[in-house]
C-alpha positions in Angstrom: 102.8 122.3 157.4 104.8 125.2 156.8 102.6 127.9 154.8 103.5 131.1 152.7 104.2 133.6 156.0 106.6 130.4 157.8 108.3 130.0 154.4 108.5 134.1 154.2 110.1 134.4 157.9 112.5 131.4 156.6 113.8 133.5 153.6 113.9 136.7 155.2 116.1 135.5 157.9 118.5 133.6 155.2 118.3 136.4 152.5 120.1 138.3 155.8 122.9 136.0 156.4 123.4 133.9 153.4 123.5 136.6 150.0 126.8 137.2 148.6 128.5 134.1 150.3 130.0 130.9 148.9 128.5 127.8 149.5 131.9 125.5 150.5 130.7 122.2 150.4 126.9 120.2 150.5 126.4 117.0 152.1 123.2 115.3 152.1 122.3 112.1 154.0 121.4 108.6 152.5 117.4 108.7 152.9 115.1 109.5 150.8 113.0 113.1 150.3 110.1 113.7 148.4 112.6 115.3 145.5 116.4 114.6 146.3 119.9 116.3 145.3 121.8 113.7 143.8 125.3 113.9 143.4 125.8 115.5 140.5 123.9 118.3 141.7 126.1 118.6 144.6 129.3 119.0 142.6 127.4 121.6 140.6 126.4 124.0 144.0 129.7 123.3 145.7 132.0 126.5 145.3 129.1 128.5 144.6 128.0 132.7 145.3 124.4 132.7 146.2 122.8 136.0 144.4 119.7 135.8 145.6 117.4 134.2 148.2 113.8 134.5 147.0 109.9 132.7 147.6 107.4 131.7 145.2 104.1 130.0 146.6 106.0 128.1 149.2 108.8 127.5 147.9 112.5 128.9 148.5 114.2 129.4 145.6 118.7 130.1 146.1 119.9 131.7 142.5 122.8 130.7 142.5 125.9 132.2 139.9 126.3 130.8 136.9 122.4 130.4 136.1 122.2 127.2 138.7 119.4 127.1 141.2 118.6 125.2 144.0 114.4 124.6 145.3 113.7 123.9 148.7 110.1 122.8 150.1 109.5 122.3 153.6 106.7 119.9 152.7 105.1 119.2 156.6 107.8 119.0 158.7 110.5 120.7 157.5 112.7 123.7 158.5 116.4 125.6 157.7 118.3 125.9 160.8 121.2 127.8 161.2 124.2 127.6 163.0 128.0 128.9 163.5 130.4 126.3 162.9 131.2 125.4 166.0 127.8 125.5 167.5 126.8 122.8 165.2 125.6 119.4 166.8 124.2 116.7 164.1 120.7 116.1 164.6 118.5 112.9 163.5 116.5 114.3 160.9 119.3 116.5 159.7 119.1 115.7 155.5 121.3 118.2 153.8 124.0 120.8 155.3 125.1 123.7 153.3 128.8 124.4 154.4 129.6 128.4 154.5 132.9 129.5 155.9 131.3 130.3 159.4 128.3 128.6 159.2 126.2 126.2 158.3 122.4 126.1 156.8 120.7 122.7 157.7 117.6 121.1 155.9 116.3 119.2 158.9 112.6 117.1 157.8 111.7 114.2 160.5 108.8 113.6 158.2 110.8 113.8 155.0 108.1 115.1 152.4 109.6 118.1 151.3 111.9 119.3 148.5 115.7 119.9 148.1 116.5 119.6 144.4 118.5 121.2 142.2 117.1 123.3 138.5 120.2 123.7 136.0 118.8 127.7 134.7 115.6 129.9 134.7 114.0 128.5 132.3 113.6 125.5 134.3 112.6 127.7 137.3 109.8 129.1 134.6 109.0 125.9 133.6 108.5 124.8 137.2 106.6 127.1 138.3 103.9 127.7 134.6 100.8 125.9 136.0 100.7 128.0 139.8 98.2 130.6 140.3 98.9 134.1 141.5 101.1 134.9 144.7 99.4 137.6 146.7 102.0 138.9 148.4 104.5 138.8 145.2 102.3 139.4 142.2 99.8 142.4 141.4 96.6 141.0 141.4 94.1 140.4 138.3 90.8 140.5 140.0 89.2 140.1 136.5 91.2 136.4 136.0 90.9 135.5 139.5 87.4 135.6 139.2 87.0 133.8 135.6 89.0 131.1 137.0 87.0 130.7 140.6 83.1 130.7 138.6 84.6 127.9 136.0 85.6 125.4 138.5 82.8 123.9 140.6 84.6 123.2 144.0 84.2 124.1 147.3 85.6 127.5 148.0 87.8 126.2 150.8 89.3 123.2 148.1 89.8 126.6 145.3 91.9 128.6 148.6 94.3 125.8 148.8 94.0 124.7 144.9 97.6 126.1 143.9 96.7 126.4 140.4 94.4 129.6 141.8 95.7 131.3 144.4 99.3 130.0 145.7 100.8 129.8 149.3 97.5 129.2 151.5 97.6 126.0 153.4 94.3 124.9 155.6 95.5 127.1 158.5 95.1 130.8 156.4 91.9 129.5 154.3 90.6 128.7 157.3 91.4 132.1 159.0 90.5 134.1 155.5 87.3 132.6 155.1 86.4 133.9 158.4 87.4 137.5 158.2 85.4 137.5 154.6 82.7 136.3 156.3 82.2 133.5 153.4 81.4 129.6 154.2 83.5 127.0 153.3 80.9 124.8 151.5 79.6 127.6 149.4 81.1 125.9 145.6 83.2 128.8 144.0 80.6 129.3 140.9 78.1 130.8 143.1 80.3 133.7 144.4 80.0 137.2 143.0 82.8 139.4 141.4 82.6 141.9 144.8 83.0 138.9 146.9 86.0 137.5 145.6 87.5 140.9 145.8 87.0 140.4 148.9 88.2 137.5 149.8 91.1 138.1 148.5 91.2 140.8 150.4 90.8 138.8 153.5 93.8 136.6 152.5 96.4 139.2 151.7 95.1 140.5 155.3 95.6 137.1 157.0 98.9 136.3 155.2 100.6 139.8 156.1 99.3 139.8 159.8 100.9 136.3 160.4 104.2 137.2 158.6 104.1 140.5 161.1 104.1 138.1 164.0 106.8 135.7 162.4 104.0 133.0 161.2 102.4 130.1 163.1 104.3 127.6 165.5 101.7 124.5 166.6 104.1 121.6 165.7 107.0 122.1 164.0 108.0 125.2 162.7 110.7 127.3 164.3 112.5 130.7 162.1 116.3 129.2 161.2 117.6 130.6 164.6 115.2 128.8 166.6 112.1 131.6 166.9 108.8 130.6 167.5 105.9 132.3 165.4 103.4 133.6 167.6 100.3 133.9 164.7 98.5 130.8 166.4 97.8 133.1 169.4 95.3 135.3 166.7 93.5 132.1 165.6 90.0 132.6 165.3 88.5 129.7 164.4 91.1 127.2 163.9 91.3 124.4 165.9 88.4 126.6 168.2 85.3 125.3 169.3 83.6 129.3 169.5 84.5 132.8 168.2 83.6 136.2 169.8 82.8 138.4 166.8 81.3 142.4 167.5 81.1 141.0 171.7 78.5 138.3 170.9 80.1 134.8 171.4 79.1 132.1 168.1 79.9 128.4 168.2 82.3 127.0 165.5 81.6 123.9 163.6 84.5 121.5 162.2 84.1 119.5 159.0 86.1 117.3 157.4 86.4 118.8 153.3 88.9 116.5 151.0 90.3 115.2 153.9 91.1 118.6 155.8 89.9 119.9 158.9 87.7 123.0 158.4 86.5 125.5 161.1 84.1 128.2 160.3 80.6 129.7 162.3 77.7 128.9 160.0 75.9 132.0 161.9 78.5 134.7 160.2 79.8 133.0 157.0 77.3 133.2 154.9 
């Protein structure tokens, strides 16, 4: 699944080609997403300037003029894929193509659980978005409420990472990665933790979060930037998906759990 530094890369790349320009025409195909277009919304995006190309959590949000938006979620399997007109070759699992005059942006999702909807003005953006916590690479940080709202739930610290009503943006890949370089185990239930170590686990995620957007995010299935680049973050795994870790040149094992139905990799000798 495409987390906050895949959906970054995706946006940065689009904000690049795709601000200023008319959107011609929008076609969508006949099956089914998790949130659809329908066509009404078409006729209301067709003919128009996009302002602004923005993220929230991991969501891409196009302003488009006229107060009209459109929301794009990649869900687990989805990507934007660009193209010049006449490079263009339909794909299977190619659901909606944005027409420019030279180009084309394509919402391809062989798994079909993301998001391509339509929200008429802001206020429905706001409304959308009220009940998500805090973005840490967006948003100035509240230690003070991020803390108050950890100690009152009584979850597991790796369920509060990837509860979006806390923190938003972290998928099971970066909690598992951030819980490492903080040091802090999975199990421990968020009540428990101190004010200092919540600062630092925050920390640790902001950390995480900018060194995989620095090397273009994490490719392992199927993620690619809109032109076809692979992320290369997976290669700086240190305990996802690995069975040890080498930490200060002594080499600890890593044990996998199953929490809420995720996998989660962490070295009960270091996170404590």
């Amino acid at each position: 699944m495409p987390e906050l530094p895949e959906v970054e890369t995706t946006i940065r790349y689009l904000k690049s080609k795709v601000k200023g320009k008319k959107i011609i025409s929008i076609n969508r195909s006949q099956k089914k997403l998790r949130k659809n277009l329908n066509f009404k919304d078409l006729e209301q995006i067709s003919q128009k300037k996009i302002i602004s190309v923005e993220r929230f959590a991991k969501y891409i949000i196009i302003g488009l003029e006229n107060d009209n938006y459109v929301i794009i979620h990649l869900g687990m399997s989805g990507r934007l894929k660009f193209y010049l007109n006449e490079n263009y070759k339909k794909e299977k699992h190619d659901h909606v193509v944005l027409q420019f005059n030279k180009f084309k942006i394509i919402y391809n999702d062989p798994r079909r659980f993301g998001m391509f909807f339509r929200l008429k003005d802001s206020k429905e953006v706001k409304f959308f978005f009220n009940n998500y916590g805090t973005d840490l690479l967006t948003n100035k940080v509240n230690l003070d409420e991020v803390y108050n709202k950890f100690i009152k739930k009584k979850i597991s610290l790796k369920q509060a990472l990837l509860d979006q009503s806390l923190i938003v943006g972290i998928g099971n890949i970066y909690a598992n990665e951030a819980l490492f370089h903080s040091k802090l185990n999975p199990q421990r239930l968020t009540y428990t933790l101190k004010k200092a170590e919540i600062s630092k686990l925050l920390s640790s995620c902001k950390f995480v979060l900018k060194l995989s957007l620095k090397n273009g995010g994490s490719s392992i299935n199927d993620y690619k930037s809109p032109d076809g680049t692979l992320g290369s973050f997976q290669s700086l795994f240190k305990v996802y998906q690995k069975k040890h870790v080498i930490y200060k040149k002594k080499t600890y094992k890593i044990k996998k759990i199953i929490q809420n139905g995720r996998s989660t990799f962490f070295s009960p000798a270091l996170q404590k």
